[in-house]
Kinemage of the C-alpha trace (Angstrom):
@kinemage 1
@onewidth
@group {chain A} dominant
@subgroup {mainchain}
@vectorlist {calphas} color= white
{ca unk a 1} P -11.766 17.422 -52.136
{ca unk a 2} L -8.658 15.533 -52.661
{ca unk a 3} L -6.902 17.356 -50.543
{ca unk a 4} L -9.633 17.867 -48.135
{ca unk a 5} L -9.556 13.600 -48.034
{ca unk a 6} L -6.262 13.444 -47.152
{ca unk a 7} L -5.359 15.818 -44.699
{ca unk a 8} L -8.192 13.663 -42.470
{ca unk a 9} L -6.753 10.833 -43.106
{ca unk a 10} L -3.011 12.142 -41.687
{ca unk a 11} L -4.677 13.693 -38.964
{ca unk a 12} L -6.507 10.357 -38.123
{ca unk a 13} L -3.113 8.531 -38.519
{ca unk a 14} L -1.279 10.983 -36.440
{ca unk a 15} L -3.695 10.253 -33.858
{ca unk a 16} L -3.525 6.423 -33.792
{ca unk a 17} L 0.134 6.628 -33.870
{ca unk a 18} L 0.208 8.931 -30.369
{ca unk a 19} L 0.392 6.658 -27.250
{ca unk a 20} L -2.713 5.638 -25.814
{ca unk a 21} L -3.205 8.007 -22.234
{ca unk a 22} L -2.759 5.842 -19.363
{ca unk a 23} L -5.820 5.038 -17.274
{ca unk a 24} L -6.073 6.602 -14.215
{ca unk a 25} L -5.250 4.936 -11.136
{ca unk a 26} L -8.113 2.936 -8.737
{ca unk a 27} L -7.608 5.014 -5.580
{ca unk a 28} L -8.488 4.312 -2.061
{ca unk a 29} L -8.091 6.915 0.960
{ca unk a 30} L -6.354 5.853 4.309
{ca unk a 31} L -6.893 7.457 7.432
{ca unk a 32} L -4.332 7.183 10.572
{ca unk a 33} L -3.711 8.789 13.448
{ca unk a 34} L -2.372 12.573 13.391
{ca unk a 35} L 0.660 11.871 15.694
{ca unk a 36} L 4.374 10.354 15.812
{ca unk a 37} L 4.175 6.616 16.571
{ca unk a 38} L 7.626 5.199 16.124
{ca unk a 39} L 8.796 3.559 14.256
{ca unk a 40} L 5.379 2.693 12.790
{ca unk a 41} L 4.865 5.949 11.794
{ca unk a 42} L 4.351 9.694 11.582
{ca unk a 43} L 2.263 12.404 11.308
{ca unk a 44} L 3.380 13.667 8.316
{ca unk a 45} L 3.536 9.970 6.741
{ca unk a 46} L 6.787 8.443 7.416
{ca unk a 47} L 7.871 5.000 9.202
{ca unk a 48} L 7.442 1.379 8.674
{ca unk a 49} L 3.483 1.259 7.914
{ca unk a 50} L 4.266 4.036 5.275
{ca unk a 51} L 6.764 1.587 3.590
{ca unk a 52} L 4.964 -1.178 3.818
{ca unk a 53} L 1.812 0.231 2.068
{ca unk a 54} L 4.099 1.976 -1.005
{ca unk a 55} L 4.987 -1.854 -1.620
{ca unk a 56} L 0.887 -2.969 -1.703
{ca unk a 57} L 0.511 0.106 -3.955
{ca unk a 58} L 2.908 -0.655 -6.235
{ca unk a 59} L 2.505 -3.875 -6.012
{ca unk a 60} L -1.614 -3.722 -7.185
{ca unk a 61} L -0.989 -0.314 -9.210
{ca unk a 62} L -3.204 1.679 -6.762
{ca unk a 63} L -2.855 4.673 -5.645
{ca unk a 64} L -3.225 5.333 -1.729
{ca unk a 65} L -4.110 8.739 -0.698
{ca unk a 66} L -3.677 9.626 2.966
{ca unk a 67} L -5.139 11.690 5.447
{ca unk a 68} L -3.699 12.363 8.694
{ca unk a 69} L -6.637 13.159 11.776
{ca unk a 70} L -6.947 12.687 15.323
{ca unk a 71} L -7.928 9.073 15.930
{ca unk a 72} L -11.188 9.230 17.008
{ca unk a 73} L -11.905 11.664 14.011
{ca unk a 74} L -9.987 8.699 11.704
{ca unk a 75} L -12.848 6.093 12.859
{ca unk a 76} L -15.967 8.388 12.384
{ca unk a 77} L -14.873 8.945 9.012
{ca unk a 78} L -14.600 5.189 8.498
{ca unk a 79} L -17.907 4.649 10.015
{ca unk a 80} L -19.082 7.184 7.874
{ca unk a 81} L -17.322 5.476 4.804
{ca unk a 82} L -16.182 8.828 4.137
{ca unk a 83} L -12.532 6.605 3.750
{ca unk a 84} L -11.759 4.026 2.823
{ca unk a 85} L -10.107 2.700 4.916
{ca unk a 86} L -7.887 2.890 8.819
{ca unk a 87} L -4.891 1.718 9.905
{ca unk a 88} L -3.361 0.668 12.294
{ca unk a 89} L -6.091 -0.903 13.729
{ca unk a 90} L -5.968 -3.107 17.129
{ca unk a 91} L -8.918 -5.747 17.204
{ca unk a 92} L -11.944 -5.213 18.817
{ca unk a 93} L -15.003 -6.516 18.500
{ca unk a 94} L -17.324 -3.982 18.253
{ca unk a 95} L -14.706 -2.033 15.769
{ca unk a 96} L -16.551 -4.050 13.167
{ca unk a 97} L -19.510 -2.094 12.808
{ca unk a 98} L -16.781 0.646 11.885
{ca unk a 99} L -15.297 -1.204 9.441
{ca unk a 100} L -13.814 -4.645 8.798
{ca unk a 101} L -11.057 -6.552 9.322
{ca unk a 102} L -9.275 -9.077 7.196
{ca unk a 103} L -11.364 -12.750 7.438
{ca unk a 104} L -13.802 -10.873 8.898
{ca unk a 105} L -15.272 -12.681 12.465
{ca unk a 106} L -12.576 -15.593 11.886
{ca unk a 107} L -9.816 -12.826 12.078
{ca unk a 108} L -6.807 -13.304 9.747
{ca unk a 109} L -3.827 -12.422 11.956
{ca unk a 110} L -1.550 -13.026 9.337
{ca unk a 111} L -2.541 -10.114 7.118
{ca unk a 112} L -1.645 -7.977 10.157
{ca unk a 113} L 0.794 -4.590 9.342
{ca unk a 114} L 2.669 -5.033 12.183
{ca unk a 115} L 2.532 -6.382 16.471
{ca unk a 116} L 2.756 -4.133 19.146
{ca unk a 117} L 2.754 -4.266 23.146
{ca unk a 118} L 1.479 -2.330 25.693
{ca unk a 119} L 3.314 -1.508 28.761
{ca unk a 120} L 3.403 0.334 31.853
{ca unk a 121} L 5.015 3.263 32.786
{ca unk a 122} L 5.322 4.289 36.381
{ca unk a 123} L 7.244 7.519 38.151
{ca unk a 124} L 10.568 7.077 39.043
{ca unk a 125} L 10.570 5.991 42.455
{ca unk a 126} L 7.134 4.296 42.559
{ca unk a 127} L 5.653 1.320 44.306
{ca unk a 128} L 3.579 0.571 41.318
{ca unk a 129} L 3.465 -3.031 39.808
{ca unk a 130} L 2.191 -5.199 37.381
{ca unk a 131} L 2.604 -9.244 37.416
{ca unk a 132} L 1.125 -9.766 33.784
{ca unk a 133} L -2.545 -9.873 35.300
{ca unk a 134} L -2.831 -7.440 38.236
{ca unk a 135} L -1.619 -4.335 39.653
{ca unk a 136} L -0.514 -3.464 42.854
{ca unk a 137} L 0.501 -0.426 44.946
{ca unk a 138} L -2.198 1.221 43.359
{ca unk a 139} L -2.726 4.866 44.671
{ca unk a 140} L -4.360 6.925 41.602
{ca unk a 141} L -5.913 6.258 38.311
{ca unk a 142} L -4.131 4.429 35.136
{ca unk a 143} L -4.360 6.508 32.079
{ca unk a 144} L -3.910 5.636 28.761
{ca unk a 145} L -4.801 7.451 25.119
{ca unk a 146} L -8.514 8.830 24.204
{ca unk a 147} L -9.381 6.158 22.210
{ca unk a 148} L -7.351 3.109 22.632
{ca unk a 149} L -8.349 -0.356 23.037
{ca unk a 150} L -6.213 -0.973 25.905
{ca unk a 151} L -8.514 0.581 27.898
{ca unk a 152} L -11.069 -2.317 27.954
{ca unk a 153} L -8.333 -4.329 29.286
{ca unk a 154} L -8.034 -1.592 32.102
{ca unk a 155} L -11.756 -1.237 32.722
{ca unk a 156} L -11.992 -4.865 32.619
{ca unk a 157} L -10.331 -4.945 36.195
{ca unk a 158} L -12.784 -2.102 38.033
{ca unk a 159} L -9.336 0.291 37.871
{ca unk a 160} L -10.094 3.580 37.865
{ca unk a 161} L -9.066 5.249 34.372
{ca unk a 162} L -7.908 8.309 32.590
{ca unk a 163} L -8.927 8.735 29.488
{ca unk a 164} L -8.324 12.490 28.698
{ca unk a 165} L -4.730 12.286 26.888
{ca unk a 166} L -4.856 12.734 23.339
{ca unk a 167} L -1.001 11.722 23.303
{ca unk a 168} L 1.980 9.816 25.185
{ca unk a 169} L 3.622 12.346 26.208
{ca unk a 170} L 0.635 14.528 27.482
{ca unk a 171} L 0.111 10.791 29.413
{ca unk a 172} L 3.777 11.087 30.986
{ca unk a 173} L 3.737 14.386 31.911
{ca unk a 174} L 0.545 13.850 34.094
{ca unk a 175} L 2.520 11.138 35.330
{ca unk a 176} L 5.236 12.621 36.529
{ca unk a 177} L 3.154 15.648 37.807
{ca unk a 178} L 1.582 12.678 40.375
{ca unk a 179} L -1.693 12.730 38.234
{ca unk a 180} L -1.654 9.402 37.602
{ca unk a 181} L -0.496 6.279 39.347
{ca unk a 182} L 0.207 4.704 36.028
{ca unk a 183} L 0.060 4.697 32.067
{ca unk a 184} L -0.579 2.636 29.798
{ca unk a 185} L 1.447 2.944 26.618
{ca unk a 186} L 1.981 1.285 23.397
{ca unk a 187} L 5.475 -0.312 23.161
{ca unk a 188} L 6.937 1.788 20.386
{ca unk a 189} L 5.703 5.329 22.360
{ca unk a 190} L 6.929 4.018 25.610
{ca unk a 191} L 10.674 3.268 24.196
{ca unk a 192} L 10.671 6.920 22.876
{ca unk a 193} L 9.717 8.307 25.985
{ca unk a 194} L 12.349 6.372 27.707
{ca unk a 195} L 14.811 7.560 25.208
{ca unk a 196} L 13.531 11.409 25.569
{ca unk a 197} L 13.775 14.236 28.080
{ca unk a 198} L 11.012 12.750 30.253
{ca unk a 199} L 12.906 9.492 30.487
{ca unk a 200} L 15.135 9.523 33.771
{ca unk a 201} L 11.536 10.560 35.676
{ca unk a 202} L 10.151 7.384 34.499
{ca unk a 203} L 10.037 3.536 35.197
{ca unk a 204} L 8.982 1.088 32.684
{ca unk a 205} L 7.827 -2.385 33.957
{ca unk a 206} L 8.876 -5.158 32.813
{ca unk a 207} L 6.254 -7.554 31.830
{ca unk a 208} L 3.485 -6.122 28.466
{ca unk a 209} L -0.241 -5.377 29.546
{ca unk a 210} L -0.486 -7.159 26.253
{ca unk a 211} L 0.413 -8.054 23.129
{ca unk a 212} L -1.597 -7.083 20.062
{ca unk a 213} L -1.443 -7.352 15.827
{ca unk a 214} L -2.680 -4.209 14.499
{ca unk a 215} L -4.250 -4.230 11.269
{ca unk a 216} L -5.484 -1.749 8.081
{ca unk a 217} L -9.199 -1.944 8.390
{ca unk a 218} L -11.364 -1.512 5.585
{ca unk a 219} L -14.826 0.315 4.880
{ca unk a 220} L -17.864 -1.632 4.616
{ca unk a 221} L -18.327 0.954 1.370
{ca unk a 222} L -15.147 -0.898 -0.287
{ca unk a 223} L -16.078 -4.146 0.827
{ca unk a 224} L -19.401 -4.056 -1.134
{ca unk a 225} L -18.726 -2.102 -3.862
{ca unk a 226} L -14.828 -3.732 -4.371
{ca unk a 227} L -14.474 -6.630 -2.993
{ca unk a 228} L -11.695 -8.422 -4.628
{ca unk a 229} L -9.586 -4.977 -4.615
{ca unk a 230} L -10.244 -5.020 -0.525
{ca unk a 231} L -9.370 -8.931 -0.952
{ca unk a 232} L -6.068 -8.205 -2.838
{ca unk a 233} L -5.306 -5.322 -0.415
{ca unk a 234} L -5.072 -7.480 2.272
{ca unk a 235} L -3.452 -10.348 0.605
{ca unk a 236} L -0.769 -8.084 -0.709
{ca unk a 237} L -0.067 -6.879 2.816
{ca unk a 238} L 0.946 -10.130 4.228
{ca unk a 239} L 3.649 -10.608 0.985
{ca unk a 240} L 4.679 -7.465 1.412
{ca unk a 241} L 5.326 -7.916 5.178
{ca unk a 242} L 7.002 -10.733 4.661
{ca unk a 243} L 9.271 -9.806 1.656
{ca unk a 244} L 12.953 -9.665 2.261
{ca unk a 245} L 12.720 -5.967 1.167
{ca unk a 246} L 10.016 -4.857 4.334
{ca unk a 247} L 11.979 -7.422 6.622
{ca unk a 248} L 15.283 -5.618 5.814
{ca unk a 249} L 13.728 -2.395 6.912
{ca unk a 250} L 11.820 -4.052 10.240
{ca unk a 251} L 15.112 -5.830 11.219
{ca unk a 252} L 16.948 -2.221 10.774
{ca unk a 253} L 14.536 -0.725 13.538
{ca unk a 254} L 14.578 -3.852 15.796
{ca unk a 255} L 10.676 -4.621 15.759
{ca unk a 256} L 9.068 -7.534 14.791
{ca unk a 257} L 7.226 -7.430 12.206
């Protein structure tokens, strides 16, 4: 019985002396779109957004799991709270029933991931302009990305539209093809098309459709069930924006940040 006493009482103190398992880690799931957007990102999760979310993860001890989908997939699913959460994320107003933004209706610009323009991208050769508030020379429809938000701005002048490219470079192809008198393209796409084979066929303006921050959205699941991790999510995205570290890597791709 002796014995019997004693070989318990090793096991038990071999067991308290074994380290204690770590707890798992909280985990939230990130949508964003399944396509290159430089130098913000890629589709197989690269670029400055990438970066600047490994810093928030380590930062809270979270662990991010990401899902790459076409964008209009990206904010059904966040509708849907079947994520947790979207990025990068232009404002819109009605983009709150999807999910929310940081501050909510008194939007918190400084918790942004990053700014972006859009611009416009004509044929070579064109007549096509735009002073900052109108276009002229207009023969043909402006097209932009399914999805995008700078469409309102487009609609919001009785243009005629084109909504039917899933990607920039679908958009400058029917460009070029005379499809389209115009695109509309985010800032970052637009340099690498300039940059790219389809380039020397194309015309960039000079003066931005607009200027925009673009944000990581969260669920409205998170926000009830989690609300000082969604909270510290958000706050940890400005510091980590603005740490020497992200600034460093912003600076080295010539974007503000």
């Amino acid at each position: 019985m002796r014995n019997r006493t004693t070989s318990v009482c090793a096991a038990i103190a071999l067991v308290l002396s074994l380290p204690a398992a770590a707890a798992p880690k909280e985990t939230v799931t990130l949508c964003y779109e399944a396509q290159d957007v430089l130098p913000w990102r890629t589709a197989k999760g690269g670029g400055l957004n990438f970066e600047l979310l490994k810093i928030v993860a380590q930062r809270l001890d979270i662990r991010l799991d990401f899902q790459s989908i076409p964008w209009k997939r990206c904010l059904a699913q966040l509708k849907a709270n079947a994520v947790d959460g979207a990025f990068a994320v232009s404002y819109k107003p009605d983009r709150r029933e999807l999910g929310e933004y940081p501050g909510g209706e008194n939007l918190d610009a400084s918790k942004r991931m990053h700014t972006d323009t859009y611009v416009v991208l004509r044929r070579k050769g064109s007549k096509v302009e735009w002073d900052g508030k109108h276009f002229s020379n207009l023969d043909g429809a402006v097209g932009f990305q399914l999805g995008y938000s700078v469409g309102d701005v487009l609609r919001a002048q009785n243009l005629e539209v084109d909504e039917g490219s899933q990607r920039a470079d679908e958009l400058a192809r029917k460009l070029i093809a005379g499809r389209l008198a115009a695109a509309a393209v985010g800032g970052s796409d637009a340099a690498g098309l300039m940059r790219g084979p389809l380039g020397p066929q194309l015309e960039q303006l000079p003066v931005p459709i607009i200027e925009k921050p673009y944000f990581l959205i969260l669920s409205h699941a998170l926000l009830a069930s989690r609300p000082q991790l969604a909270a510290s999510i958000w706050n940890e995205v400005e510091k980590a924006r603005n740490s020497p570290a992200y600034r460093k890597l912003a600076q080295a791709e010539g974007v503000r940040h």
